[in-house]
Every structure is written in C-alpha cells, then in structure tokens.
N, C-alpha and C positions, 0 to 999 in steps of 0.2 A: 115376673117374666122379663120384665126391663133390667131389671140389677142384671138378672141370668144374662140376657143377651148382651149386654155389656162388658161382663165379664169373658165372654168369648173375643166380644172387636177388640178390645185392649190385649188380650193374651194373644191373638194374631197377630199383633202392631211387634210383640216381640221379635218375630222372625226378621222384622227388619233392621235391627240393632246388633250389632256387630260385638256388643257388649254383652248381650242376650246369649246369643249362641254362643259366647266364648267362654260362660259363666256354667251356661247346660252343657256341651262337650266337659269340660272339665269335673262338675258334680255326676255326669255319665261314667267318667275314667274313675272317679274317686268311689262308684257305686258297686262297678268293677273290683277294685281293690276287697270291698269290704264283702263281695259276694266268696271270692278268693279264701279268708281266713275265717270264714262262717265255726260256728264251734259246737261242737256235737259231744253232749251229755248223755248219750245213749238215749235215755227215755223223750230227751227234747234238742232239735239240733236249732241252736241260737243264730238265725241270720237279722244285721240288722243292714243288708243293704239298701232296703225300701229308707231309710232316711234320708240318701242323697236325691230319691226318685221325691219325696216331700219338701225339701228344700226350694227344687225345683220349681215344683207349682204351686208353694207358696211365693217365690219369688217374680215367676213368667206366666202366671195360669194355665189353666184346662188345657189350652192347645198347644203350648210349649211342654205340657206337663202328657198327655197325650205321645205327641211324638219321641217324646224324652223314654217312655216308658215302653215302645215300638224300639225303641235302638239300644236299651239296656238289654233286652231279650236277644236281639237279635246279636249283637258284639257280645255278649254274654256267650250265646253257643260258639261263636268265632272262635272266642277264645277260649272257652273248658266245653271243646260239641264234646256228647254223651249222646249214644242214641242217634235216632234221626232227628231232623226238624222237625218240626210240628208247626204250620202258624196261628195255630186256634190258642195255643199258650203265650204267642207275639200280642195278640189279641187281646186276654188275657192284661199283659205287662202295660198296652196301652191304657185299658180301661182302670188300672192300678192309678197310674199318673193325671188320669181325666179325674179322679175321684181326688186325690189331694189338690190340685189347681181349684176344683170348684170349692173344695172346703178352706183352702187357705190362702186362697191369692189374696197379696195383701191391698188392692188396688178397689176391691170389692167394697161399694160404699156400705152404710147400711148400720142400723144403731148398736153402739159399742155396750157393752155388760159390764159393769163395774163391781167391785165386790167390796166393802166397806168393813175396815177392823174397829170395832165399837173401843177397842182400848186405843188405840192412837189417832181415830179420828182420821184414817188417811184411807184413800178408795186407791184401789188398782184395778187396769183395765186386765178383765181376764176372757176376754172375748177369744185370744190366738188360743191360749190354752181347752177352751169349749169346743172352738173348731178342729183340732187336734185329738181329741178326743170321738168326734163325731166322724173324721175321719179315718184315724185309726179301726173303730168300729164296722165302719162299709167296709175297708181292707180286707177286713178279717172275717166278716159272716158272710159278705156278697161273694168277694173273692175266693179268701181261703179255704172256708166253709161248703160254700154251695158250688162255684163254678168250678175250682180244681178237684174237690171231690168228684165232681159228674165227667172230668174229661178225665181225671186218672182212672175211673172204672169204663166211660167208652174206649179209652185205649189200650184196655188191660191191665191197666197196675195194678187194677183192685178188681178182684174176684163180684161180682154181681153179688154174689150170696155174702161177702163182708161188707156194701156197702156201708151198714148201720155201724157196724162195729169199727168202720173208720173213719164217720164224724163223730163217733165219740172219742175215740182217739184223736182225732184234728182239733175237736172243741174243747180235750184237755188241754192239749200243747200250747191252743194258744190261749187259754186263758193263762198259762204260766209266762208265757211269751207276754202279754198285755203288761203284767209287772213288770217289768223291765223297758218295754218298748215306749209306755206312755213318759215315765221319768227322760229318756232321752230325747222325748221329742221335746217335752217339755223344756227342757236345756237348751237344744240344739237351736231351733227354730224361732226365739227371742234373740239369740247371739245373732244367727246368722241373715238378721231382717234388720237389726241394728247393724250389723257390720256394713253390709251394703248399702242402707242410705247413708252412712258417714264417708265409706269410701268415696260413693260418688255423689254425694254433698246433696242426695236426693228431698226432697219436702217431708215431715212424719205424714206417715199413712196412716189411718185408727184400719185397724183390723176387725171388721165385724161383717 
C-alpha cells in the first residue's frame, strides 16, 4: 500500500515541472498523429495510439498518466468529433492512462526480475518488459473487453441480443492485436526511458 501511495505523491510532483507537462503535451499531439493513420484490415483495424498514452505513465505515473488519458479523449474528438460526446468514454481514456502509470512508472521502487542466459552467464533486468505485459493485458480485458463492450451496447452500438457475439469478436481482434502490440512496447518503452535519463542526465531508475 506504501509503494502504491508513493507512486501517486511522486506522479503528482510531475505537474509541477515544466519539463513534465512539456514531454505529456507533446506525446498527447504525437498520440493524436497516430490515432489519425490507424490502419484497417477489414477483419481487424490496427490502432497503435495507446503507445504514446504508455510512454507517458511510464515516464510521469498514474496521475500524469490519468490526466494524459482525459485529454487525448477529449482533443481527440476536437479534432476527428464523430458523433456526440460521450464523457463515460473520457472516463474510459483516463482509467486507460491510470492503468499504464501504475504498471510502468519507472520511479516505482520494488524488487527487479532478472532473467539469466545459462550460455553466456549474463542476467537482464526484464522487470519493464513483465510490466508491459501486465499492462498491456488490464488494457485490453478491463478496458477493451469489458468496459467498452458494456458502453457500446448501453449506447447502442451493439444490439443487446449481439452482446456475446461481440466479445467474441473483440477478444479475436485483440488477441491478433496483442502480436503486434507487445513487440512495440517492448522496443518503444526501453528506448524511450533510456532516452530521457540521458537527455536530462537523470540517475538509472531499476524498473520493478
């Protein structure tokens, strides 16, 4: 419960760094961009803009990751509105960004997982790639799964009498989605955690 609450005061402390907000604005506009050229295979449409929304709360935690995920929803409509508003789906993009913050802020103490190659004798910390994974997962069954399925059928997307038949369709799509999605977090989220403490000459953080 201490790491927990910890992990809140320090992701608040963001709001007050000018470096912070300048870092979420811009991974905001860049989440933007990629929600923009999403790419539709008929059977499955490939969006990978939740990557800049995981960046985020790896990089600013829960509360920055939170608000981050209230403003990509809502500049989102700004900019492609479809429909009316809705804020149960703003709601929705928040609890998206509170769920990567708690699984990947890298600030979060807590014991690292190493994984050891018996032929070369060398350990790598693969604690970010666990949590990535872990998160990834809440994403997609809390989220994808359960909550948007229940608010596309209270709001009529989805016929009452399809519900069943469109988590089976949702839980095809994203399990094809999960191939592809884990690979890039995997990539993304070591670059862009290394890049930031080098830019600004930050201490290593262990990730666990």
């Amino acid at each position: 419960m201490k790491g927990i609450f910890s992990c809140f005061t320090e992701s608040a402390k963001e709001f007050t760094k000018l470096r912070s907000l300048t870092i979420t604005a811009l991974f905001i506009a860049v989440s933007m961009m990629i929600e923009a050229f999403s790419i539709d295979l008929q059977f499955v449409k490939l969006n990978f803009a939740f990557l800049a929304i995981a960046v985020i709360g790896m990089l600013f935690g829960p509360c920055m990751g939170l608000a981050a995920g209230f403003a990509c929803d809502i500049v989102g409509y700004l900019v492609h509105p479809s429909g009316g508003f809705l804020p149960a789906y703003v709601l929705v993009g928040g609890l998206q960004g509170l769920i990567y913050g708690l699984c990947l802020y890298y600030k979060m103490s807590g014991h690292s997982i190493q994984f050891r190659n018996n032929k070369t004798g060398k350990e790598r910390d693969i604690t970010l790639f666990l949590r990535a994974i872990v998160a990834r997962l809440l994403d997609v069954i809390v989220i994808n799964l359960l909550i948007q399925t229940k608010l596309n059928m209270h709001y009529g997307f989805i016929p009452q009498e399809a519900y069943g038949a469109a988590i089976v369709a949702r839980t095809a799509k994203n399990v094809i989605e999960l191939g592809i999605d884990l690979p890039l977090l995997f990539i993304l989220l070591p670059i862009a955690l290394t890049a930031y403490q080098r830019v600004f000459r930050l201490q290593k953080a262990t990730v666990a």
